[in-house]
C-alpha positions as CSV (number, residue, x, y, z in Angstrom):
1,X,15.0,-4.6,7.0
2,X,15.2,-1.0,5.4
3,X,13.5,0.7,8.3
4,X,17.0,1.1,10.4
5,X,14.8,4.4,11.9
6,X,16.9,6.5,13.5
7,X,15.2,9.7,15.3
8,X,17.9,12.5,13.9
9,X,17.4,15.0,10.9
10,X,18.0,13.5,8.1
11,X,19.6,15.1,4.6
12,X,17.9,17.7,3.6
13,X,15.0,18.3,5.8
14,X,15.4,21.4,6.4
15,X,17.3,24.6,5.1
16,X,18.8,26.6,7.4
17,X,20.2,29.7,6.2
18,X,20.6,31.9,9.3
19,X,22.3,29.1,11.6
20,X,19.5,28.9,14.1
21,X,18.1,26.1,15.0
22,X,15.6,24.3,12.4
23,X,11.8,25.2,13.0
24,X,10.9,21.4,13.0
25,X,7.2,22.1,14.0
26,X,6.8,24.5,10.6
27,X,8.4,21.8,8.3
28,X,6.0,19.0,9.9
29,X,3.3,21.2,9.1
30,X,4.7,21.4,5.4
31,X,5.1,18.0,4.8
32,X,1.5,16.9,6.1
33,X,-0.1,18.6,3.0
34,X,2.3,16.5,0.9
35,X,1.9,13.2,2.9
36,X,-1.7,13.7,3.1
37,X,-1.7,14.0,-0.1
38,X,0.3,10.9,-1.2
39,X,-2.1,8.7,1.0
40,X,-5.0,10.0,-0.3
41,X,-4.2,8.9,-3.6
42,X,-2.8,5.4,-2.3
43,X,-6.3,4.9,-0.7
44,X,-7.8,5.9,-4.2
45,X,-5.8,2.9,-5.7
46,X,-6.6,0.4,-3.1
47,X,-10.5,1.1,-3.0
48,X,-10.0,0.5,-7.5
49,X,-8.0,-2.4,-6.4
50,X,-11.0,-3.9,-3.9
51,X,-13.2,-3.3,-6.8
52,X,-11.9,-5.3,-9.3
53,X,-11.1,-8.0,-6.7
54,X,-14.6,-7.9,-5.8
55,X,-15.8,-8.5,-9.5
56,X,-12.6,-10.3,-10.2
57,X,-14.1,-13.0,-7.6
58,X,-17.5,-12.5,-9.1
59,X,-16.5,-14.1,-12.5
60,X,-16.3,-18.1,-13.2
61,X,-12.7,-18.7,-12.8
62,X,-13.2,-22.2,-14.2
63,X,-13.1,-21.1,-17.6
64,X,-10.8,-18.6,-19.7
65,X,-12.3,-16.2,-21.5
66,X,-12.2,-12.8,-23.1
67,X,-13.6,-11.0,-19.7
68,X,-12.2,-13.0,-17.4
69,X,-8.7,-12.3,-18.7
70,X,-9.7,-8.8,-19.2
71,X,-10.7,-8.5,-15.7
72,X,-7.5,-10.4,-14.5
73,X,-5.1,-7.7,-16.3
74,X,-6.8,-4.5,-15.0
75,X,-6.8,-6.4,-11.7
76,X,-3.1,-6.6,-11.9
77,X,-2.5,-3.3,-13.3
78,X,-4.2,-1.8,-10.6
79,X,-2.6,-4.1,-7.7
80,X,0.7,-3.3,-8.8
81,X,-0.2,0.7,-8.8
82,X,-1.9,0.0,-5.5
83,X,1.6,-1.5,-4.1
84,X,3.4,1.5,-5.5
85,X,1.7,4.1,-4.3
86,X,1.7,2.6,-1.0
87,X,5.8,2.6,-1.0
88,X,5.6,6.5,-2.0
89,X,2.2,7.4,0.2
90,X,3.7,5.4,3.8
91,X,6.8,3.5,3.5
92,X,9.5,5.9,1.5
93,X,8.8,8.6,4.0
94,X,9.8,6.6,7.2
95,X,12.8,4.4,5.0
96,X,14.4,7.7,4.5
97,X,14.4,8.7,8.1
98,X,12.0,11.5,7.4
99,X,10.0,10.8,9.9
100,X,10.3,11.6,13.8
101,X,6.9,10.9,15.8
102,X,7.9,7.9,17.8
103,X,4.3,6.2,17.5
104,X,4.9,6.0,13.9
105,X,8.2,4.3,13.8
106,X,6.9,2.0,16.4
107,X,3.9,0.9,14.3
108,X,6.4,1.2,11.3
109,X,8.6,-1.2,12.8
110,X,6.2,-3.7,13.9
111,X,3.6,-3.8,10.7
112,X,7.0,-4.0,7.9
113,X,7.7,-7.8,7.9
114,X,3.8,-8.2,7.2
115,X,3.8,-5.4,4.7
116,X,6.6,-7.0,2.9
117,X,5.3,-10.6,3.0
118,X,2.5,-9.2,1.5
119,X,4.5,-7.3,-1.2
120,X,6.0,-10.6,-2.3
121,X,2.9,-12.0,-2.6
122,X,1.5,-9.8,-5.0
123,X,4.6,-9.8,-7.0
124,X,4.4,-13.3,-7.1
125,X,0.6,-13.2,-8.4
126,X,1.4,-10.3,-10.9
127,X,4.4,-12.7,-12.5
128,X,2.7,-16.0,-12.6
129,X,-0.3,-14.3,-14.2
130,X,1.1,-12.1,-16.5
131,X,1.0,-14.4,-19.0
132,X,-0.6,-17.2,-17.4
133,X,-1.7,-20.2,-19.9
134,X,-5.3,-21.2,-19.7
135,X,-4.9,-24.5,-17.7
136,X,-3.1,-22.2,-14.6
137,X,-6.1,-19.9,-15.1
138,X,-8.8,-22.8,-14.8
139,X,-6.7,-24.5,-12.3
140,X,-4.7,-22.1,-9.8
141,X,-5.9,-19.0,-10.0
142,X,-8.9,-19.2,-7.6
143,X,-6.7,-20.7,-4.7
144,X,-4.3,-18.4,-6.0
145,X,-6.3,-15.0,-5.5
146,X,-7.9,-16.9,-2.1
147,X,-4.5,-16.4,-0.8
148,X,-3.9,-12.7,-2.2
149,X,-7.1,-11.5,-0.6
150,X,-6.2,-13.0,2.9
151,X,-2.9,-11.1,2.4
152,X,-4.6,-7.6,1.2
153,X,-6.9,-7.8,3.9
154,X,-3.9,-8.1,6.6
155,X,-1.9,-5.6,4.6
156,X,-5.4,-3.0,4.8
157,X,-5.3,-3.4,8.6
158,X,-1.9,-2.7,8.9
159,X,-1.9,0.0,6.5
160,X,-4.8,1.5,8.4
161,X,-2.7,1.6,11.5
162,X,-0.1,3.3,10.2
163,X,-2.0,5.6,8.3
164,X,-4.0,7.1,11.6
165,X,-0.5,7.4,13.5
166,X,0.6,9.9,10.4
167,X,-2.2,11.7,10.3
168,X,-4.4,10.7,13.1
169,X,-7.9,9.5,13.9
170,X,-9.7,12.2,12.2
171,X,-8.4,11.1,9.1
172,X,-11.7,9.5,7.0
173,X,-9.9,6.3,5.7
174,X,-12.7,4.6,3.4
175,X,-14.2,1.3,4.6
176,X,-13.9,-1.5,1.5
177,X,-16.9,-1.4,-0.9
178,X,-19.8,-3.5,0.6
179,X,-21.1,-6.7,-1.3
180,X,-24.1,-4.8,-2.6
């Protein structure tokens, strides 16, 4: 499991050039902004992501054609930015020991096996459909993105959690787009 969290500085958090001790609560402050940040555009990708799920589920996945596929590429596209930007928005932070708040590693800890899992899974989507042939499309790929939702949806709770123990419970994190 690459979250051996440990609760000391870690390599190059902070510059010290007068040998006093490091000003942890300034560089916190500092690297909000830039976590903020990172999360903010993870939650971008993941509300794009829901979208196209939504009207990826909306189309007859009984048949193969042009817009279906269409829909099924940008789908994947998007999932595997999603996935990304989640790694560099939450995960890389605490996997490098950059982060100290207790809370956080604790949820860290706990949510990672699911957040993996669920990593795998979309992997494992992304490659069988990459170039899928027409009788996996007619035949699999509604069980198949059945069992990719359930997953996302775990991995959006999760994610949530985390999320408000960075940055707290102020922090707007958009609901998923209603069935309008």
């Amino acid at each position: 499991m690459p979250f051996g969290l440990t609760s000391g500085y870690s390599r190059g958090a902070f510059i010290n050039t007068n040998n006093s001790m490091p000003d942890t609560k300034n560089a916190a402050k500092a690297a909000r902004p830039r976590s903020r940040k990172l999360i903010e555009d993870m939650l971008k990708e993941r509300q794009q992501m829901l979208v196209l799920l939504w009207e990826l589920s909306k189309l007859d996945l009984g048949k193969t054609d042009d817009s279906t596929r269409q829909t099924l590429e940008d789908f994947q596209e998007i999932l595997v930015d999603y996935i990304a930007a989640a790694h560099f928005g939450l995960y890389q932070r605490i996997a490098e020991g950059n982060e100290r708040r207790q809370a956080v590693l604790d949820i860290a800890r706990e949510i990672y096996p699911r957040i993996a899992r669920s990593t795998d899974i979309a992997v494992e989507f992304t490659e069988k459909y990459d170039s899928p042939n027409a009788d996996t499309v007619t035949t699999k790929l509604a069980g198949d993105l059945s069992l990719l939702a359930e997953e996302l949806t775990s991995r959006i709770e999760l994610e949530d959690r985390l999320i408000t123990a960075m940055l707290g419970g102020d922090f707007p994190i958009p609901k998923a787009p209603s069935a309008a």
